[in-house]
N, C-alpha and C positions, 0 to 999 in steps of 0.2 A: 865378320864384325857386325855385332848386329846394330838397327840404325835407332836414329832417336826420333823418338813421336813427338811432335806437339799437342798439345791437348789444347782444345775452341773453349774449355770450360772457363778461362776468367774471362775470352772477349762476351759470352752470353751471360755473367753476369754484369757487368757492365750495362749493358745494351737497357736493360730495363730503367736504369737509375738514370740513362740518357732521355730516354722516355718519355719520363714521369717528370725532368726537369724540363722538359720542350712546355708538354702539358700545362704545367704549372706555372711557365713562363708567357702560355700564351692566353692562360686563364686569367694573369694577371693583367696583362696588355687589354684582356676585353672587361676586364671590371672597369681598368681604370678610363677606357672609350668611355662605357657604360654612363660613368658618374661622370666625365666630361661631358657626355650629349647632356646629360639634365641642370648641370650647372649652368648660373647666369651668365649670359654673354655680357662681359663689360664693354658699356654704352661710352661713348663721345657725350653723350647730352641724353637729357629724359628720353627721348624717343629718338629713331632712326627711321625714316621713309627710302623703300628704296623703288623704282621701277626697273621690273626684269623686261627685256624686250622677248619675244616671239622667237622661239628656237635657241633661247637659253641654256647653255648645260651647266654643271654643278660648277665647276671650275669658274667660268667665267663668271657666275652666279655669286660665287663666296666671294670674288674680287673687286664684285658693286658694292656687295654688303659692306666689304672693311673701307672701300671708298666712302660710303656714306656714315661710318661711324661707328662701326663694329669692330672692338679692338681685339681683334684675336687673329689669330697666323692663317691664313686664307687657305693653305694646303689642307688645317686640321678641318677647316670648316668644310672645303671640297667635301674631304673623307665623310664628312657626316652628314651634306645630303647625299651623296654618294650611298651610304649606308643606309639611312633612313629610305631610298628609291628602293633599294632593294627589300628591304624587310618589311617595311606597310603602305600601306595604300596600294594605288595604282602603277606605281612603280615610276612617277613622272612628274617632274618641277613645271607648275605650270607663271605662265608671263602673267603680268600686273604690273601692281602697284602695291608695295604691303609696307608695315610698321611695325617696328618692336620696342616695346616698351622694358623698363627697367623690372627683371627679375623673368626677362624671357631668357627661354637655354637655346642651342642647338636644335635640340628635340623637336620644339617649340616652332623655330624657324619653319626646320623642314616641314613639320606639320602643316604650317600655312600654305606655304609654297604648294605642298600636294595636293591639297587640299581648295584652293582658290581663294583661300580668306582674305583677300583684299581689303585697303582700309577704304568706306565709303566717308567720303567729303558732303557735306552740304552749302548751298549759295541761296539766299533767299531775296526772292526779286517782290517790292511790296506795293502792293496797291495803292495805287495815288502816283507814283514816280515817273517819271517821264523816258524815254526814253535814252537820251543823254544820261541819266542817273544807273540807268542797266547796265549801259555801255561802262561806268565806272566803276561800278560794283562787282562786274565780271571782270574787269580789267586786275581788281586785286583783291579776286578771291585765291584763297589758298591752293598751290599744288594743283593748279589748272594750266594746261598748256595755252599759250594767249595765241593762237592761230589767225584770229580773229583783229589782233589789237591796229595793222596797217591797212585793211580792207577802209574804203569809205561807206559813209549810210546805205551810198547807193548800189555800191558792191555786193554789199550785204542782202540785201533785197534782189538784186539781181542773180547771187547763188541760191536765193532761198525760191526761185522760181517767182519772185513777181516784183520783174522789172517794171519802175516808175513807179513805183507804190511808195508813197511816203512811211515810214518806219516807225511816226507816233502812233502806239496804241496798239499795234498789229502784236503785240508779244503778252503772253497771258503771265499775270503776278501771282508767282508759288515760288514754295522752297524745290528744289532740285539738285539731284544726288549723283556724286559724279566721284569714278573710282581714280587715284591719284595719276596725275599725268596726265588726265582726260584734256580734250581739246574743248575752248571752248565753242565751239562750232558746234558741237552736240548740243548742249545746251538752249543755243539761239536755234538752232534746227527743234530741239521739245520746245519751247515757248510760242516758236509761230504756230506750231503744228494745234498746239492747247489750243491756241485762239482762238484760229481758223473753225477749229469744232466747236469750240462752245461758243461762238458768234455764230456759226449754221443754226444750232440748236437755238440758241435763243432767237435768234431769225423766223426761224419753223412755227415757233410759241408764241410769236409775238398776236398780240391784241390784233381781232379784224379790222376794229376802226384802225388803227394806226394811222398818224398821216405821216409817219418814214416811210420812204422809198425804196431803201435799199439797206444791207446789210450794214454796208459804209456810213450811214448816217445812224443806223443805230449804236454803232461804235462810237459814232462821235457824242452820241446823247451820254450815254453811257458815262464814257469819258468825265462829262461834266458834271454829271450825278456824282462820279468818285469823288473828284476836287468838292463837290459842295455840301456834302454829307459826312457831321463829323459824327451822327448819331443812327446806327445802323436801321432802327424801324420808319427813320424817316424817307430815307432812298427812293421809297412805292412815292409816297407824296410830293418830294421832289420833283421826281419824273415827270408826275402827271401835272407839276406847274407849266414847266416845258411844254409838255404836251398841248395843254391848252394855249400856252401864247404859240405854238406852233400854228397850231389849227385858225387862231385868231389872226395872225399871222404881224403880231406884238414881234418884236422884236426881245429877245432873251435875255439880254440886259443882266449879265452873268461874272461876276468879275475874275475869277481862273483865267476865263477868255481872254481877258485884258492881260492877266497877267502874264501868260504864255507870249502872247502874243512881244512884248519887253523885253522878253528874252532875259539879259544879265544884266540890262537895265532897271528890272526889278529889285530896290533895295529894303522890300517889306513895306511898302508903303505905297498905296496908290494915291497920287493926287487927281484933279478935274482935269487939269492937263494931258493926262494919260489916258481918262476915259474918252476924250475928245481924239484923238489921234490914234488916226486912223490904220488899221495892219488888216491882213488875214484872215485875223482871229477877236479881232474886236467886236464883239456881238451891241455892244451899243452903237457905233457906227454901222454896223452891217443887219440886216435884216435875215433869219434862218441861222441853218447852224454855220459854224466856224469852218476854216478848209479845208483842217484834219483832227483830227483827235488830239484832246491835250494831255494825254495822263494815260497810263495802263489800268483800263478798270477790270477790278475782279469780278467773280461769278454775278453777286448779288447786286452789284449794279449793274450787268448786264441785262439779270433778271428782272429790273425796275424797268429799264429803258423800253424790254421789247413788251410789258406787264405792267404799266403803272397803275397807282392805285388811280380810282375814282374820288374827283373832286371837282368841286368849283373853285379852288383858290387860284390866285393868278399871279401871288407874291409872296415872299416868304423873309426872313431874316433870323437870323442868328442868336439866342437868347442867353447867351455867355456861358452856359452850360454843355454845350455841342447841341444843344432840339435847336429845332427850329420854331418861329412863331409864322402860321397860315394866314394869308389873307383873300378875300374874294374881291376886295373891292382897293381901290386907292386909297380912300380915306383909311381905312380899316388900317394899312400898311402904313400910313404916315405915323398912324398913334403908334403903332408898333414900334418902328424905329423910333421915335420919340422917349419911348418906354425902356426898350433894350440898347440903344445905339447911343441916346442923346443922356438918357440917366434921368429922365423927366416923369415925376410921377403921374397915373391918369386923373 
């Protein structure tokens, strides 16, 4: 009896159509990745901030993201820096702080991440302000870690290497750039560090004659040059009023001085009462300068203090324009404030 054969020829036609639909099955799956990675990620709000920590991987990574406001299924987002590690860059999600804005994709994300695009913050700490005003500026500036916000003055000075230093003046006023999450301890750490150099420097440049003593006192000169110059080519002349009742040894008779000194007793208004009484910082009861610095002075009055110009005036006041009006002499200064103070013609 002879046997029966099976024939393999309908399983090998088969086999191809199986094939060709895998293919096309899995051709489909990576378009449609493809157009998910470029597609907008929908946002919680205009932007999403997130901070990745240090040995982040994807996983954990897409699970901040949908925590901070990224409404998408956290596995697809995994898959796509998962995908994106593999295919460009360096193959690596690096930690920060980043942002994404409305009409960023997937793509997009991982881009930054691989890439380090971190969003940079700015705080701008301004000339004239005191240090109490820094201390409150930093306290609510944006997407800054407040590290800083239970330490006392003195704490602060003590981490920053100079224990018993009083904290007015010693922090230099600029803007400063700080990637999201940052501490603010960086920041006070760049503002002393500013200072410190550019008080050396202007220190080094200051005038021979000088009669400051010490870095310390050019600070405080400085200080008071800031609070009393509302017109920046006056500052040189300023200084050098100071300078001369320094040398004379006039008493400075400065009213910032006064005012510092009031603390939150100042309610914009000085009376006689106030100049009379007596603090610290009262340079009409005190003769020389004041005990510390009342104000964060910038460059350009440091550069007066340690550089004033040349002059004979020994007084000066305010001409309701921000200049000042110069005098050499008392009389000279009487008519002046007469003229700009009292509203009295000459």
């Amino acid at each position: 009896m002879a046997r029966r054969r099976f024939s393999s020829r309908p399983t090998r036609r088969w086999w191809p159509k199986v094939l060709l639909a895998f293919v096309l099955l899995a051709g489909a799956c990576a378009l449609a990745a493809y157009l998910w990675l470029g597609r907008p990620l929908p946002l919680a709000q205009d932007r999403v901030r997130v901070v990745i920590p240090e040995g982040t991987g994807a996983r954990k990574a897409a699970q901040l993201w949908v925590a901070g406001g990224v409404q998408a299924d956290p596995r697809l987002l995994a898959l796509a820096l998962r995908f994106q590690e593999g295919w460009g860059g360096d193959g690596r999600l690096r930690a920060g702080g980043y942002e994404l804005r409305r009409g960023d994709s997937a793509r997009r994300l991982a881009e930054k991440m691989m890439r380090g695009e971190q969003v940079l913050l700015r705080v701008r700490i301004t000339e004239g302000w005191t240090f109490a005003a820094m201390r409150r500026a930093l306290a609510k500036a944006d997407d800054l870690t407040h590290e800083t916000a239970a330490w006392s003055d003195a704490e602060l000075m003590d981490k920053l290497g100079a224990p018993g230093v009083p904290p007015e003046g010693q922090f230099f006023p600029d803007t400063y750039s700080y990637t999201l999450g940052s501490s603010d301890w960086l920041i006070w750490k760049q503002a002393y560090r500013a200072m410190q150099k550019r008080l050396d420097q202007a220190w080094t440049q200051r005038a021979p004659d000088s009669p400051l003593k010490s870095p310390e006192e050019l600070l405080k000169l400085a200080s008071i040059v800031e609070k009393e110059t509302g017109h920046g080519p006056d500052r040189g002349k300023v200084a050098g009023v100071f300078i001369n009742r320094l040398r004379k040894g006039m008493r400075l008779q400065t009213d910032p001085t006064v005012i510092y000194g009031m603390g939150e007793a100042y309610q914009g208004r000085i009376r006689r009462r106030d100049l009379d009484t007596d603090t610290p910082w009262n340079t009409y009861t005190r003769a020389g300068l004041p005990a510390t610095p009342i104000a964060l002075p910038g460059q350009a009055s440091l550069d007066a203090a340690a550089k004033p110009d040349a002059t004979d005036a020994l007084y000066f006041v305010a001409r309701g324009n921000g200049e000042s009006q110069f005098s050499a002499s008392l009389d000279e200064h009487n008519q002046a404030v007469d003229r700009y103070i009292r509203g009295k013609k000459p």
